[in-house]
C-alpha positions as CSV (number, residue, x, y, z in Angstrom):
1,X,0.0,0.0,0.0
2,X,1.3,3.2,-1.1
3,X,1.8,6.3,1.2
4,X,-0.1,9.3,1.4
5,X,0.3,12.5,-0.3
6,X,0.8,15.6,2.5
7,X,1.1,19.1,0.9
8,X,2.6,22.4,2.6
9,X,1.6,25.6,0.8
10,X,3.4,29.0,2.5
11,X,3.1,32.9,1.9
12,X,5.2,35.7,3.3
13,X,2.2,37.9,4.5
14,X,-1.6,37.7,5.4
15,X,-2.7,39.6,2.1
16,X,-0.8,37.4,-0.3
17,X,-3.1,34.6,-1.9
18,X,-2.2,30.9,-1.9
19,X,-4.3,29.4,-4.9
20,X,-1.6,29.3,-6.8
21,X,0.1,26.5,-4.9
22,X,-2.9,24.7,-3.5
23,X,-3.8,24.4,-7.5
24,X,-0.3,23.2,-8.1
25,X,-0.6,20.7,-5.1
26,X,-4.3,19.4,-6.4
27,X,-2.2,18.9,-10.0
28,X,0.8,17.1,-8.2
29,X,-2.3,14.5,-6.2
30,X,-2.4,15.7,-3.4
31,X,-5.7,15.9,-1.4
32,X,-6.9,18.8,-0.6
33,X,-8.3,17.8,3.0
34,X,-4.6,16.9,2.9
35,X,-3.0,20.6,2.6
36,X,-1.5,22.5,5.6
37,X,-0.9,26.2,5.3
38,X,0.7,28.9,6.7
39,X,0.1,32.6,6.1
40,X,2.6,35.3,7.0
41,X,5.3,33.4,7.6
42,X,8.9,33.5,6.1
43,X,10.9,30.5,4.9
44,X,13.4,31.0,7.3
45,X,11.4,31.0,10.5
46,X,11.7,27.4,11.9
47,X,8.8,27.7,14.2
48,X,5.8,28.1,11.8
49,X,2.5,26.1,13.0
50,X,1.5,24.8,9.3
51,X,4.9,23.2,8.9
52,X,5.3,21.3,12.2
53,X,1.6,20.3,11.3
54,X,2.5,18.9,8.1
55,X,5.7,17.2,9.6
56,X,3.7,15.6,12.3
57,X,1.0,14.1,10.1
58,X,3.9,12.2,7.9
59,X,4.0,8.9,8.6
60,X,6.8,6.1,7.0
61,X,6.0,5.9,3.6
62,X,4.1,9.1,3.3
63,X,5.3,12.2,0.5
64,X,5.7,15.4,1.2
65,X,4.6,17.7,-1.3
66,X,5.6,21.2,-1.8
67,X,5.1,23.3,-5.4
68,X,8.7,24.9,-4.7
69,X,11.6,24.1,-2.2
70,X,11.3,27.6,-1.6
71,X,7.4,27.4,0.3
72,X,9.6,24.8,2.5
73,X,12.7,26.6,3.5
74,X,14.6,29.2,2.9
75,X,17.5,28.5,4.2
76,X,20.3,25.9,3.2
77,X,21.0,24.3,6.7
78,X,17.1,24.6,7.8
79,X,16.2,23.0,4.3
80,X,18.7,20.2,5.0
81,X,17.4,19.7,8.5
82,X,14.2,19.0,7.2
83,X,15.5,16.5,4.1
84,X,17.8,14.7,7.2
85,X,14.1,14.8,9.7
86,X,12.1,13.5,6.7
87,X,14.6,10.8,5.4
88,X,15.4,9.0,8.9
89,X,11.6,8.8,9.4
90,X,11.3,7.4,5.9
91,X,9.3,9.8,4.5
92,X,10.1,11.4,0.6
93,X,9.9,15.2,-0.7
94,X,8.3,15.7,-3.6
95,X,9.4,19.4,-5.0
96,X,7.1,20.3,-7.9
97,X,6.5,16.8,-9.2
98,X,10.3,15.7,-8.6
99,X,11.0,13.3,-5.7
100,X,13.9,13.9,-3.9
101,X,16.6,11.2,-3.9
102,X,19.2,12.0,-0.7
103,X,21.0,9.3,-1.8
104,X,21.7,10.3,-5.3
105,X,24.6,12.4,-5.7
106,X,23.4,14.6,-8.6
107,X,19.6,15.2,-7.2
108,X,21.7,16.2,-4.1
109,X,23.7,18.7,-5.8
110,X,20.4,19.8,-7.4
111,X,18.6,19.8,-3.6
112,X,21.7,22.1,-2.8
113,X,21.7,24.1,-5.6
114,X,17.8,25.1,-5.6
115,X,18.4,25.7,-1.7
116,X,21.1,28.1,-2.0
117,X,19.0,30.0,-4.5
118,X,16.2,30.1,-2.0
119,X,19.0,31.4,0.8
120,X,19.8,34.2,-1.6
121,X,16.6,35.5,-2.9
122,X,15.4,35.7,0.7
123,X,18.7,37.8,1.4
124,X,18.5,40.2,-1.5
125,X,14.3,40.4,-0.4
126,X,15.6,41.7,3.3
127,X,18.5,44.2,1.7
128,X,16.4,45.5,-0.6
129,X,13.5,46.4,2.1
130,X,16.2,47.9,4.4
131,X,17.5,49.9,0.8
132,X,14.0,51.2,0.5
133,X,13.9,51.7,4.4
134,X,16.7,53.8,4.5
135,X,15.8,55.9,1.2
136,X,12.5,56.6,2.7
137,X,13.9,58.2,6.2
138,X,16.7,60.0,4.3
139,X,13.6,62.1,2.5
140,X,11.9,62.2,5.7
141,X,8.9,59.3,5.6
142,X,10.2,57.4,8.3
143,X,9.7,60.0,11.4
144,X,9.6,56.8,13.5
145,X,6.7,57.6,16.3
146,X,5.9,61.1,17.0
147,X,5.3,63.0,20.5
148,X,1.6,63.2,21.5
149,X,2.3,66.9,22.2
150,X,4.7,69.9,21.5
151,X,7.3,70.5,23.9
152,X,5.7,73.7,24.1
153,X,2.6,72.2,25.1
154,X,3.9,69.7,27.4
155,X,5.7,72.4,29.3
156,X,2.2,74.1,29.9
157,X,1.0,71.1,30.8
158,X,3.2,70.5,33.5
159,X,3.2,74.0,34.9
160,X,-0.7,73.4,34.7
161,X,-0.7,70.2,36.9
162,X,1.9,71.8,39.3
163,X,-0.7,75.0,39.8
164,X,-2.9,72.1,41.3
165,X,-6.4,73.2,39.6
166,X,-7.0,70.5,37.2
167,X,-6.9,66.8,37.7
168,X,-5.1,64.6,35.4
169,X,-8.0,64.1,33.9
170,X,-9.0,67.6,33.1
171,X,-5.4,67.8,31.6
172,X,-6.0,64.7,29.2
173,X,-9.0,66.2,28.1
174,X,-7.5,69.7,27.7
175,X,-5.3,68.7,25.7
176,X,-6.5,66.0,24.3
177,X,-4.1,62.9,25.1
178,X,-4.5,59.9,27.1
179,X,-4.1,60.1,31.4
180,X,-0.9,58.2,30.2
181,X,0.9,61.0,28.4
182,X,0.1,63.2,31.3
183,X,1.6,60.6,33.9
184,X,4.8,60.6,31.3
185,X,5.5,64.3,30.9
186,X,5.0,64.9,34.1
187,X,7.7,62.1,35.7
188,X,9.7,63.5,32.7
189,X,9.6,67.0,34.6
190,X,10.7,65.4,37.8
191,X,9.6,66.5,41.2
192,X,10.6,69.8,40.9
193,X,8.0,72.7,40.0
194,X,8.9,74.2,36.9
195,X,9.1,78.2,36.7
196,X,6.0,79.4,34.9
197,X,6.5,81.5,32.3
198,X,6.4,84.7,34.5
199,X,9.2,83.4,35.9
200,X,7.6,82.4,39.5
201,X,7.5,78.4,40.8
202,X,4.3,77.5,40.3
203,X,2.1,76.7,43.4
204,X,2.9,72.5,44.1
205,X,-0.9,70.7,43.6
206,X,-2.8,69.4,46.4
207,X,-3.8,65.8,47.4
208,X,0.2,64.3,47.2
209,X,0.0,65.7,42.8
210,X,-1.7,64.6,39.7
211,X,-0.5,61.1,39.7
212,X,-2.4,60.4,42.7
213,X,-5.4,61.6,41.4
């Protein structure tokens, strides 16, 4: 009795489509019932949930099915992990519609070969995002996260909560920011009143200060 067919479809992100590869498994034989996925996930992260799935439900005798070595790895030494894992448990990789031989010196080479590639594309895929990265800050489009308020305005705010007549909460709704950003800027002030902008120390709050209120 022949083994069964177990399929393993992958895509980088949530918003990329995996018909492609489920209609190229379906072609290959492989039950759809039969196909374990993963969305958002890279070939070189060793911990995806679809994978260890697909793993797990090969038995000895059973096929692994993948429409490119790619979906499985993309990484040289993870890919070989996975050919050593598969092999010892007597389980075969089907790439595409080619069974992998481990034993065979030239569908080795090939296995290599077609794994390196994998390695590098993923590589030039991660410099070219940190190229573009590093364009877009240099003309300003990466700001990275910006203050809720003015250092202007947090400075009034801090000589407001040290006058003691609003509450933290009158504050966040004053200037409208969460009781958080208050909490921040004024810890960021330290314990000291600040001089108002007349120049006089502010009168220190009531009730032990705004972060008690």
């Amino acid at each position: 009795m022949s083994g069964l067919l177990i399929g393993y479809a992958r895509v980088s992100t949530n918003e990329q489509d995996l018909t492609a590869q489920r209609d190229a498994l379906t072609r290959l034989g492989v039950d759809p019932e039969r196909v374990y996925v993963d969305h958002g996930q890279t070939g070189t992260n060793r911990r995806r949930p679809g994978l260890n799935e697909a793993l797990a439900a090969c038995r000895k005798g059973d096929v692994l099915v993948v429409a490119k070595l790619d979906r499985l790895a993309r990484s040289l030494p993870y890919a070989r992990d996975i050919v050593a894992d598969l092999t010892h448990r007597g389980v075969k990789l089907n790439i595409g519609g080619s069974v992998h031989d481990p034993k065979d010196p030239i569908d080795r080479l090939l296995f290599n070969v077609l794994a390196m590639v994998a390695e590098f594309e993923a590589d030039l895929a991660r410099t070219r995002t940190r190229e573009g990265m590093a364009v877009a800050k240099a003309k300003g489009r990466l700001r990275g996260k910006q203050p809720k308020l003015t250092a202007a305005q947090e400075k009034h705010l801090v000589e407001l909560y040290w006058a003691g007549q609003h509450t933290t909460a009158e504050l966040a709704a004053l200037f409208t920011v969460a009781r958080s950003t208050v909490y921040r800027a004024v810890e960021r002030a330290g314990s000291t009143p600040p001089r108002s902008r007349s120049g006089r120390s502010p009168v220190e709050p009531q009730q032990g200060g705004a972060l008690t209120r």
